[in-house]
C-alpha positions in Angstrom: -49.0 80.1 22.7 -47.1 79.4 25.6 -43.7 76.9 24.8 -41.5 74.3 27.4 -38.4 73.4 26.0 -36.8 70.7 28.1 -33.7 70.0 27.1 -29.9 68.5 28.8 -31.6 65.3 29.6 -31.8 61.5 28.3 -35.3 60.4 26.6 -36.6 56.8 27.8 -39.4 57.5 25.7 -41.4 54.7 26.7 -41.3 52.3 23.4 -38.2 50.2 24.3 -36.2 51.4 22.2 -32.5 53.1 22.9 -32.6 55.9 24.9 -31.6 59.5 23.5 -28.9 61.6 24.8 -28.7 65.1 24.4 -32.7 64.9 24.4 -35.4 67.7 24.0 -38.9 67.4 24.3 -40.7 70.6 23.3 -44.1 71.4 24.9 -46.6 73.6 23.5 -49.8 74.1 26.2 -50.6 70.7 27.6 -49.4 68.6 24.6 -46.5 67.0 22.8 -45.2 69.2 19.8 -41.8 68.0 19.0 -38.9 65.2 20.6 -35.6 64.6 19.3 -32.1 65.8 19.6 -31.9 69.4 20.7 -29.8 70.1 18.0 -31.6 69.3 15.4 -34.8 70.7 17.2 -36.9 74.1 15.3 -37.8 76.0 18.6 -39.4 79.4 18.7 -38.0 82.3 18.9 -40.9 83.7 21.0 -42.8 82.6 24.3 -40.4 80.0 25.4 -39.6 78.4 28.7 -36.5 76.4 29.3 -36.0 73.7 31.7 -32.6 72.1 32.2 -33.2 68.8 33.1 -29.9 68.6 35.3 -28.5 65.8 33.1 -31.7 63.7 34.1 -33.3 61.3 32.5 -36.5 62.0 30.9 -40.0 59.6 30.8 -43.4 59.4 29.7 -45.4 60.3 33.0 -45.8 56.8 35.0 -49.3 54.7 34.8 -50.4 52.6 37.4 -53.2 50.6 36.6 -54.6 48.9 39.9 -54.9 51.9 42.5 -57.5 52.8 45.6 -57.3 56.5 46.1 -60.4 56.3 48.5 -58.2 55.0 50.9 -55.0 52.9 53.1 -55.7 49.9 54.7 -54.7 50.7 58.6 -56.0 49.6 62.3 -59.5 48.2 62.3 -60.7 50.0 65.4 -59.4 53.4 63.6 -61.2 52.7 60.4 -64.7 52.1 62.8 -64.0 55.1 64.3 -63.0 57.5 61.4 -66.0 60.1 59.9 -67.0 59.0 56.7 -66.2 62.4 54.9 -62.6 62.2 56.4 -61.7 59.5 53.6 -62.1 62.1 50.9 -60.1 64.8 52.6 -57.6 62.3 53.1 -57.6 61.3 49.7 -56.1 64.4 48.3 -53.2 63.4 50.2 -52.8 60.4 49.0 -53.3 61.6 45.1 -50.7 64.5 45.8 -48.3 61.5 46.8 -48.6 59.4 43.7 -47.8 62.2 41.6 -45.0 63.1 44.1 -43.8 59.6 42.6 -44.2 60.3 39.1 -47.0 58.5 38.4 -49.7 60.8 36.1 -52.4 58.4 35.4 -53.8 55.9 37.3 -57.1 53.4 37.0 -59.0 53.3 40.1 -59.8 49.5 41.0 -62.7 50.5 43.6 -63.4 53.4 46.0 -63.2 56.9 43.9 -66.4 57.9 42.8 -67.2 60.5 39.7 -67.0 63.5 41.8 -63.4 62.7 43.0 -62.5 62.3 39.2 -64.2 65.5 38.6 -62.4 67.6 41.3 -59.4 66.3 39.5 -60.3 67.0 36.1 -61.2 71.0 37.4 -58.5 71.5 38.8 -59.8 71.8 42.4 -57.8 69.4 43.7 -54.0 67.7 42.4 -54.1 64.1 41.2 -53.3 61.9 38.6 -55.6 61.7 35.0 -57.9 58.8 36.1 -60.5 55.8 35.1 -62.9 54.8 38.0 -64.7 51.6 38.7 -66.5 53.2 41.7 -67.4 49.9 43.3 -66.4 46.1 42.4 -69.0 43.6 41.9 -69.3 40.7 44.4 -70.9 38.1 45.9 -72.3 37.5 49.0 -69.7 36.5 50.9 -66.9 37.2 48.2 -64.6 39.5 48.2 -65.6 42.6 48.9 -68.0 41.6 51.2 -67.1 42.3 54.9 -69.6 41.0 56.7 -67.2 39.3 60.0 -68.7 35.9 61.4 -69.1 37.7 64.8 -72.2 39.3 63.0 -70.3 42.8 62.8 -71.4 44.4 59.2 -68.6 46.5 57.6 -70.2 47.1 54.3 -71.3 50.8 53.9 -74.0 49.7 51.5 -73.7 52.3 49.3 -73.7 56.1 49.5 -75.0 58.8 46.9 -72.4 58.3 43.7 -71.3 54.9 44.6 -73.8 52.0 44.9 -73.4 49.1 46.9 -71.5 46.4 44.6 -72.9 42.9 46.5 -75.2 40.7 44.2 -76.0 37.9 42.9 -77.7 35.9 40.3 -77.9 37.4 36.5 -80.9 39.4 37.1 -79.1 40.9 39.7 -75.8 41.3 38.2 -77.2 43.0 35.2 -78.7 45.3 37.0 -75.8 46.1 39.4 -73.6 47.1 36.2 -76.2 49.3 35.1 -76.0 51.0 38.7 -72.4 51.4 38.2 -72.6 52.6 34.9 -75.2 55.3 35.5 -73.0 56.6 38.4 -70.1 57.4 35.8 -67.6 54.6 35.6 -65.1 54.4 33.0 -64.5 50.4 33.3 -66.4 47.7 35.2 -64.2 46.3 38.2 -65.1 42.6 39.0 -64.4 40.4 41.6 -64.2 36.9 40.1 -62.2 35.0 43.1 -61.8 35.2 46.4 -59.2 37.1 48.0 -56.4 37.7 50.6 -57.9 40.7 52.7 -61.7 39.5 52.6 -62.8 37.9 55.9 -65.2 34.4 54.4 -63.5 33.4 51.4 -60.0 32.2 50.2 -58.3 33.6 46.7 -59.0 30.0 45.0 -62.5 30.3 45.6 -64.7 31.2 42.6 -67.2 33.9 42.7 -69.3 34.9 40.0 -70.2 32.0 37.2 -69.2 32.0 34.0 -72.9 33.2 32.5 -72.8 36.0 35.0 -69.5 37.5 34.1 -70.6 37.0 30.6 -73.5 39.4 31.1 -71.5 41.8 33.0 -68.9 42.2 30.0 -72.5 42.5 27.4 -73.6 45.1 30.1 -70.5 47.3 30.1 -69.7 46.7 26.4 -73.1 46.7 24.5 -74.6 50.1 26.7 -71.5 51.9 26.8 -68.6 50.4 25.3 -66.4 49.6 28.3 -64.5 46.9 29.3 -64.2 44.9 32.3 -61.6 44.5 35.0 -61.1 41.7 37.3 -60.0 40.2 40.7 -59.3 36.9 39.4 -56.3 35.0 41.8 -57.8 31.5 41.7 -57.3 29.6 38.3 -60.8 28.5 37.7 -61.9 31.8 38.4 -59.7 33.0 36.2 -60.5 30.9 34.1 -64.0 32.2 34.0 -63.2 35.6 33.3 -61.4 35.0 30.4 -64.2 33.3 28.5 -66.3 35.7 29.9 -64.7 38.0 27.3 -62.6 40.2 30.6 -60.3 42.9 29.5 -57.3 42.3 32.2 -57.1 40.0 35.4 -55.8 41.8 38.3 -53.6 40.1 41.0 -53.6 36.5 39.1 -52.1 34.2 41.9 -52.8 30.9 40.7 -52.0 30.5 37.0 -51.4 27.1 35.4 -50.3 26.4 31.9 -54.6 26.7 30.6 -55.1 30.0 32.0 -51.7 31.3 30.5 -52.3 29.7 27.3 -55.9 31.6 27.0 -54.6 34.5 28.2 -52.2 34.8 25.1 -55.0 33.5 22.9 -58.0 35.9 24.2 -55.2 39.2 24.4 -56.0 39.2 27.8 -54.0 41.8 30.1 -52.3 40.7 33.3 -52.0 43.3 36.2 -49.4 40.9 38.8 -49.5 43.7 41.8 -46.2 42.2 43.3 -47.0 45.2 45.3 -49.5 43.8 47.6 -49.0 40.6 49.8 -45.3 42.0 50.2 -46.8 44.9 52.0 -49.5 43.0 53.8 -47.0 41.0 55.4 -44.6 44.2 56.2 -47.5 46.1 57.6 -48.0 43.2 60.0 -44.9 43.1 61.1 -44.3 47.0 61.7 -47.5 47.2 63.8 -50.1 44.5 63.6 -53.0 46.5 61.8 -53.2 43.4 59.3 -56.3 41.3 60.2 -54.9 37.8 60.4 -57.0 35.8 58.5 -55.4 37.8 55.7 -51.6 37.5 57.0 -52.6 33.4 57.1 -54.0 33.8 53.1 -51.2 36.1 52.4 -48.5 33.6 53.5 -49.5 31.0 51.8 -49.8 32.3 48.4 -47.1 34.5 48.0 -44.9 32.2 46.9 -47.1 31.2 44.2 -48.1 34.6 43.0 -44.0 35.1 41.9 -44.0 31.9 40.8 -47.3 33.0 38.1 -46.3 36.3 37.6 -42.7 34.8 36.0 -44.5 32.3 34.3 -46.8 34.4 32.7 -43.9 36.6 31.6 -41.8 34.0 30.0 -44.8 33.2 27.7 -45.6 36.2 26.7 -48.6 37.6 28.5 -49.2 41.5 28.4 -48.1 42.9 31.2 -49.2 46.4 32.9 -47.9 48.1 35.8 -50.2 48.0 38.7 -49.7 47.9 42.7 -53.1 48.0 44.5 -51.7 50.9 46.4 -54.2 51.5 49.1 -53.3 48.1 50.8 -49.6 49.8 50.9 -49.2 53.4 51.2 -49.4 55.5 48.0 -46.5 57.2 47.0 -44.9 53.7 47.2 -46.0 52.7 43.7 -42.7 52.2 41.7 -41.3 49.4 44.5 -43.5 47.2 42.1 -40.9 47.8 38.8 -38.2 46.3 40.9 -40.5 43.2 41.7 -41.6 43.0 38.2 -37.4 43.0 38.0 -36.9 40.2 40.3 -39.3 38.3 38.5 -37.4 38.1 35.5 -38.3 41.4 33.3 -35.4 43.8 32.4 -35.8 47.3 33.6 -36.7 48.8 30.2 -39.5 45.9 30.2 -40.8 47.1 33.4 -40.8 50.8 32.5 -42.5 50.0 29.5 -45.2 47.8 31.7 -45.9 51.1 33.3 -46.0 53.5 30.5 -47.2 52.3 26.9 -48.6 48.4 27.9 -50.0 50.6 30.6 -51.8 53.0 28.5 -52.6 50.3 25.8 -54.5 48.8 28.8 -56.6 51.7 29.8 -57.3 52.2 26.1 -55.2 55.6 26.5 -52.7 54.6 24.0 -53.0 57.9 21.8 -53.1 60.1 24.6 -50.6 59.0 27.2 -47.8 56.4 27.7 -45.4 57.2 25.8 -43.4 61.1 24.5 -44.6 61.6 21.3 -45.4 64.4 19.4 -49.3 64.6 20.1 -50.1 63.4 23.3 -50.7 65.0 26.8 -48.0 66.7 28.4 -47.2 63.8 31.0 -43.6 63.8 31.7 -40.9 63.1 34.3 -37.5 63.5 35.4 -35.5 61.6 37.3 -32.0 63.0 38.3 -31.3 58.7 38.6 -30.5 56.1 34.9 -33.6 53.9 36.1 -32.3 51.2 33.5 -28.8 50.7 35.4 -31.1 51.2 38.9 -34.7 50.3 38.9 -35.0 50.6 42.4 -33.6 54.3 42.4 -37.3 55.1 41.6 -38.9 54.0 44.7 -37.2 56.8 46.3 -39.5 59.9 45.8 -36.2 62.3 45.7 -34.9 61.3 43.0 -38.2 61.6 40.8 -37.2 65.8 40.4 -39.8 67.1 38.3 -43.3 65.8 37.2 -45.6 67.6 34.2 -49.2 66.9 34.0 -51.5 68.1 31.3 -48.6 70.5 30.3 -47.9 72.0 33.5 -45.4 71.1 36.9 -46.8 69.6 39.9 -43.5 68.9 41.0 -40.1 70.7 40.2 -36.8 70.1 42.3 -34.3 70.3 39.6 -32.9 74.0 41.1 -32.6 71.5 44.1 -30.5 69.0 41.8 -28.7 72.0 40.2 -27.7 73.4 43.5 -26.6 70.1 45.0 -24.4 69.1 41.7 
């Protein structure tokens, strides 16, 4: 057996509660064996590694639960004129970056198919622990659909592993889960409203009915027991989905006193990515490679989508971290705990939206989320206190060290060592 003893650090564990000084969390392989004060710790006498955290401050490793890996929204004409496989070579990239930013686990809202999550799980490739939807239902002429008015089609329709997500009608829909399902997804992805970046529709329009979305949560539930995620911003739509039986609503732009109220009642998760229309409109301003239909869309409800978020917190809806990083860069993911900040939350709130809420939402509640004896070796370091700084975290430096499954894919703390 093969031992890590962190130790000179303090535990935000990911509960809530106070945070221990003079922490230790002892590793044994890739799992949790023993957290407290290192003082009062039994280590081996044998086979053991130390790691001074610097005086750090030590977390569960970070969740974020709305994430395209598959790829970063850039220039039109260099998306039409980039090789398909490029995206997938590109992709490790962007999964090495989100665990440069300390986050170990994300759920993939659309684009990353089973063999990506396999490559991951072998160890071919670095990236974080991962659910995948592989494609997002929708409409004709939904979002998700990018056929332009000019006549231009920029669906790909599908490609071995990842089937095209566009139908409609029950029959349809029924079928299109099962498509998805046999391809290897972990959760169904959704798209109930319309949407900022889609070219035909606006995020108040409703999508799928309410008998459709019913059939796609029997689909994903009854065959395999999954649940179902969903673009929801409008508040019918929204609406819909949570009758529909819909695990979490991502995005939620237009909430009204109903949809909060059944979203309490139901259990129903909210995913706010606070993230996304803030970087929409930066990306158009740095260098125009937003399409402006969706600067328009974006402008209009951004306002309200703070406005819903807040709302939503003060009642008490569950809340879990998630950015839709893809529209901004990855890497970037932890701007959205300062958002969550501005919104009202406290910082240990939003950590906690991004670690246990996080894991409860992925159903990975017993494995990650939190550092407790048990669980997967997910942990990071931070040489900043993220409770008197949020915003600290968004710079990648001062996440020093970051364990997955047991092992470091990231370790700067001689750096930290040398520089204090």
């Amino acid at each position: 057996m093969t031992y890590k003893l962190i130790k000179n650090g303090t535990l935000i564990d990911g509960n809530g509660g106070q945070p221990i000084v003079d922490a230790a969390v002892l590793v044994n392989g890739n799992r949790i064996e023993t957290v407290g004060k290192v003082g009062e710790m039994q280590v081996p006498d044998e086979n053991v590694t130390v790691v001074d955290a610097q005086g750090g401050f030590i977390l569960p490793g970070l969740i974020d639960t709305h994430v395209h890996l598959m790829f970063e929204i850039g220039k039109l004409e260099e998306r039409l004129m980039t090789p398909f496989s490029l995206k997938f070579y590109q992709a490790m990239q962007y999964m090495e970056r989100t665990l440069n930013a300390g986050v170990t686990t994300v759920r993939d809202a659309g684009g990353a198919d089973a063999g990506v999550r396999q490559a991951v799980e072998n160890k071919m490739v670095q990236g974080p622990r991962m659910q995948i939807s592989i494609t997002a239902l929708t409409t004709t002429g939904g979002h998700g659909d990018s056929w332009m008015r000019s006549g231009v089609d920029m669906n790909l329709h599908g490609y071995p592993g990842n089937p095209d997500g566009i139908c409609d009608g029950v029959e349809q829909v029924r079928q299109k889960v099962r498509e998805v399902l046999r391809a290897g997804a972990d959760i169904i992805k959704v798209h109930a409203t319309g949407g900022v970046l889609s070219p035909t529709d606006h995020p108040e329009f409703t999508q799928f009915n309410q008998e459709e979305l019913e059939v796609i949560v029997q689909e994903a539930q009854y065959r395999r027991g999954l649940k179902v995620m969903a673009h929801a911003q409008g508040a019918e739509g929204i609406k819909n989905a949570i009758r529909a039986g819909i695990h979490s609503i991502e995005h939620g732009i237009f909430l009204d006193d109903e949809v909060i109220q059944l979203m309490i009642k139901h259990g129903t998760y909210l995913v706010p990515t606070l993230l996304a229309p803030v970087a929409v409109l930066e990306q158009a301003e740095r260098d125009g490679s937003m399409p402006e239909y969706g600067v328009q869309k974006c402008r209009e409800v951004i306002k309200y989508h703070k406005e819903s978020i807040a709302r939503a917190y003060e009642a008490g809806v569950k809340i879990a971290m998630g950015t839709d990083a893809g529209v901004m860069a990855h890497g970037t993911n932890l701007r959205e705990l300062g958002l969550m900040c501005d919104i009202g939350m406290s910082p240990m709130e939003s950590l906690v939206a991004t670690t246990k809420t996080a894991a409860e939402c992925m159903g990975w509640e017993d494995q990650v989320g939190t550092v407790e004896t048990g669980k997967f070796a997910d942990i990071v370091i931070t040489s900043t206190d993220p409770l008197s700084d949020i915003r600290s975290l968004e710079n990648t430096e001062n996440i020093v060290a970051v364990m997955k499954d047991g092992e470091f894919v990231k370790n700067d703390l001689q750096r930290v060592a040398v520089a204090r």
